[in-house]
Every structure is written in C-alpha cells, then in structure tokens.
C-alpha positions, 0 to 999 in steps of 0.5 A: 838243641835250639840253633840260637842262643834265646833272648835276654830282656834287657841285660846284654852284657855281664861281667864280674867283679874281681878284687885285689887287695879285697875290700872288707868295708861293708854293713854285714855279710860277705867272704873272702871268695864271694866279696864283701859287697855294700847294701848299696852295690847290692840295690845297684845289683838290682837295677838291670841294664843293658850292660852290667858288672856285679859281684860273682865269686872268685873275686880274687882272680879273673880266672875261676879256680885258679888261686881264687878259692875253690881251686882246680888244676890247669888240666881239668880247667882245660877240660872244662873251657871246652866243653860247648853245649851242655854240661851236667855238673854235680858236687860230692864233699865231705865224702857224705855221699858215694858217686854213681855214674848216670844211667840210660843215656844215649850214645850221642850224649854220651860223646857230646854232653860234659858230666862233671863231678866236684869233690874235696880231698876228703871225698878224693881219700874215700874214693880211690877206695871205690873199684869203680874208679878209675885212676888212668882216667879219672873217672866213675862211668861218665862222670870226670871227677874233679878234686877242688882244692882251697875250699872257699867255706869250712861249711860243705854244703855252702861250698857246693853252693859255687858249682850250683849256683855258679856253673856258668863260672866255672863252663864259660863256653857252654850253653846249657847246664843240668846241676843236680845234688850228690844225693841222686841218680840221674836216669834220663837222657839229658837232651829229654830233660832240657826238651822237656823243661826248657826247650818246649816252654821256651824258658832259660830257667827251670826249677822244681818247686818244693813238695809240700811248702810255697811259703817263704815264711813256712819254710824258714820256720821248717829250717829252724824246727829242723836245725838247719842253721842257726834261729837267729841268723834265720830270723835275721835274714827274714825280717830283712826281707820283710822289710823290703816287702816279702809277703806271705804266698798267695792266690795274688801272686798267680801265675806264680805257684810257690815262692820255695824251691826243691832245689836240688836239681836246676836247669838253665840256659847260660845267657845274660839274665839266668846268669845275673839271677844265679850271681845275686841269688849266690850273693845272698847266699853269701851273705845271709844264711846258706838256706837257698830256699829262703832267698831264692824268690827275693831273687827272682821277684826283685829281677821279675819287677824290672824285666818280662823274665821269670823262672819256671817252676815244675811239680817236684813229682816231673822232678823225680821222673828223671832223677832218683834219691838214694841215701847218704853214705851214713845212712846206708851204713846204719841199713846195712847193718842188721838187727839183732834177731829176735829170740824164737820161744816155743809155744807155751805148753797146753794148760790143764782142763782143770787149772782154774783162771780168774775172770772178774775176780771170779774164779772159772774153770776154763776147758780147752777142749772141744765142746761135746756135740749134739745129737743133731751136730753127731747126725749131720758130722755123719752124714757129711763123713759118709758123702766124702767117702762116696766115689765120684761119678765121672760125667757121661758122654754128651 
C-alpha cells in the first residue's frame, strides 16, 4: 500500500450536503435520502473547484446511518469509523442471494482488511437460517453482517446503489474500498487486486468494462429488450444526455475503450476526485433511472473535461480473475430440483423377415439377416478362422 494519499486534480476539499426540513422544489428526479437537487445545482455540480459542497445522500443527517435513511446501529457504525486502510464492502437484499465468506485471503489481510456485508431484515430472517452464521459474532467467515434498517427506496437493487456508489459515506476513515456485487466470490487476496488495478497503473479508480457493449446507446436498447426498467424512463434519460452532447462510442474517443461499465466489481482510493465522481454518478442515479451502466460515462466524461482525471477501465476477462459468479438464490432452487427421469422402453422386438414395409409407395421385403456370403468371402473367413487358432511364436533370443 502506497505510503501517501495520491493526488487529487483540482478538488481538495469536499463536503456534503445535508437538509432540514428538505426542499422538494425541483424540475424532476430526486428522493428523500438522496435530495431534491435543481438542474442548476446540478450543472454547478459539474464545475470542479478547488473547494466543494454537492449533494451525496443522507441529506437528512450529517452522520450517515444514523436517522438518515439506510440506518445502522451505533455498534456497527463504531466498527465501520475504525476501519483505516481497506475496506471491501458488499451488499445482499431481499435475501436474493446466499452470503459466501472470501477465499485464499492471507492472514495479514485477514487482520487488517474490513470486509463488510449489508443486509435488510429480510436478508437477516433468512440468514440465521444459515449454520454458517454465526450469531455471537455476527459473522459468516470474514464477513461482518451488518443489518440496514429504514431502507431508503422500495427498489433493492437501487437500495444497493448507496453501499456502492457511497462506500466513502459510510468508512470515512478508509482509504482504499473493493465493492463487489452479492452474486460473487471473491478468490484473491485484496492487497493482489488493488497492486494490480490501482497501485501499478497509479489510478484512484478502477472499473471493469462491459463484456460485449461500449455503447451507451446499445446499452440502453439492451435494459429495454431485457425489461430492466421501465422504456419510457429509459428513453427519457437518454435523450437527456443527447441533448447535452452524448455521442454514440467511437475509435474518436481513444484512449477511452468503452463508454459502459460491467459494474459490479469497483475499485477506488477515496481521495477528493473519486469521491465527487461516485457523489454525482449516484446523483444521476437518483434521479434518472437505477441502470448505473447508462449515466456512468456522463459522469466521468463531464468531470474528464474539467480536470487530467479519468477512470480506469480493464477487460471483464481481468475481472473474473479475482472474483467468481455463482447463481441467485432462486436459480440455484430451480437446479437443484431434478428432472423427472425419463421412461426407459426396451427395444423394440426384431421384425419378422417376411413382414412387408413400404418404401416409395413400393411394396419390399425388407431381410435382417445377414447377407449369404460368397465363395470368396467363406475362403478368406476360413483362412482368417485358422490364423487365430495358430499358437503364438515366442521371440527368440537375441
């Protein structure tokens, strides 16, 4: 881990807006939890200076989790205030999936990496099901299960929108922040992935690029055929960007390789820059539609333009180096049950040599026995019979 926290273009300081009572005045878009930003706060938003205060969620509180929205209790927001150096934070709701404890993880990480596990109380019913929890400590393997309560949206998947896009919120005191999706496992040492990623190529942000598309406008087209959320709030959100100069992807846009993120694994130092990106993408996220993929390169092209900062983007084949997918709960019920065996019929009984069967409407007499043979064949069978009958000639001695 480097020694030093790495340059922030620009951005030095960056706090967060909170209100009380909220102010609802705006053109569209916006929550509770997340405010009700003005397309004018929101081009402000935009205008990176060396000193900053933008909308972040938990605008209802200055302590997150704490009667904001997305609640937690004062013992797990102890827990989570002193972890320092590298948290690596994941997110299971609606009990959609089972939660799997990392593997081949050093013991050094083991005593000095957080890994943290947000669930809601539905998550919470089905796990005490689960033998691998552990009750004293709340725990599964290395993960600290932390039960979420006042769930900010009715929407699960845009409720773990705040652990991912937020982490920095929620471990002000870290540094460095692994996010992966409650779908996967993850198989490497975390100290490897940020060497790897982050460390090497000296970035503060690291992303895995989609595995088929690069195009924003594909990719929305994709949400729709797939029913990811509703067309017209799709629509809606695209043409807005079009408006303010979204492009379809090209070779022009180089050494940017794909304007569409995989997603759901995301790595990042928390300094000033990759703190405000993650604010303003979960802003868009709050007020257009919960598919990250489509305001992600908005995001990061509008906060490129203004500084020397940009976001890395490695293969989705790197990606599944380190963590590996497994099914959703309701999947794997649907593979565990069996399919119903298939009757096994004895073979059909030999027909007769004399049955007749039509071919071409002409009527044959179809033998299935063997042909006679020849004069020739009966010779060579003989021959052949009487070779196999001769004894075999051990060698002889050199």
């Amino acid at each position: 881990m480097p020694s030093s926290s790495s340059f922030s273009p620009i951005l030095k300081n960056l706090t967060y807006i909170h209100e009380k009572p909220l102010n609802r005045k705006t053109e569209f878009g916006g929550s509770d939890f997340g405010g009700y930003p003005t397309l004018k706060q929101r081009r402000r938003s935009f205008n990176i200076k060396g000193s900053m205060s933008v909308h972040c969620g938990f605008v209802k509180g200055r302590q997150p989790g704490r009667g904001t929205g997305f609640d937690i209790n004062e013992k797990d927001l102890l827990e989570m205030k002193r972890c320092r150096g590298i948290v690596v934070a994941s997110t299971v709701f609606d009990a959609f999936d089972d939660v799997k404890s990392p593997s081949n993880i050093s013991k050094y990480s083991e005593q000095t990496v957080c890994f943290f596990m947000f669930i809601d109380e539905k998550t919470e019913s089905s796990l005490k099901r689960d033998k691998k929890f552990n009750r004293t400590t709340k725990k599964v393997g290395l993960w600290r299960v932390v039960v979420v309560h006042n769930l900010p949206y009715t929407d699960g998947r845009r409720n773990g929108k705040v652990p991912k896009l937020l982490v920095h919120r929620l471990f002000p005191n870290s540094r460095y922040s692994l996010w992966m999706d409650g779908k996967l496992d993850l198989v490497v040492d975390p100290h490897q992935i940020l060497e790897r990623f982050l460390w090497r190529e000296n970035v503060t942000f690291a992303i895995s690029r989609h595995y088929k598309r690069f195009d924003v406008f594909v990719e929305a087209e994709a949400n729709k055929a797939a029913g990811k959320y509703a067309n017209a709030s799709i629509d809606f959100q695209v043409d807005f960007y079009k408006k303010e100069g979204l492009t379809p992807y090209s070779t022009a846009k180089l050494p940017i390789t794909s304007d569409v993120p995989e997603g759901c694994v995301i790595l990042r130092e928390h300094v000033p820059i990759s703190n405000l990106f993650t604010c303003l993408w979960f802003n868009e996220v709050d007020r257009f539609t919960s598919r990250d993929q489509i305001s992600f390169s908005t995001v990061r092209d509008k906060i490129a333009a203004r500084t020397k900062w940009n976001v890395s983007m490695f293969l989705d084949c790197q990606r599944r180096n380190f963590v590996v997918q497994r099914y959703h709960l309701a999947d794997q019920e649907k593979l565990k049950k069996k399919p119903t065996p298939m009757a096994i019929l004895p073979p059909p009984a030999l027909v007769s040599s004399d049955l007749p069967r039509k071919l071409n409407n002409v009527s044959q007499v179809v033998s299935i026995t063997q042909p006679k043979r020849r004069g020739r064949d009966k010779q060579l069978s003989a021959r052949s019979q009487r070779k196999a009958n001769l004894p075999t000639r051990s060698p002889e001695p050199a």
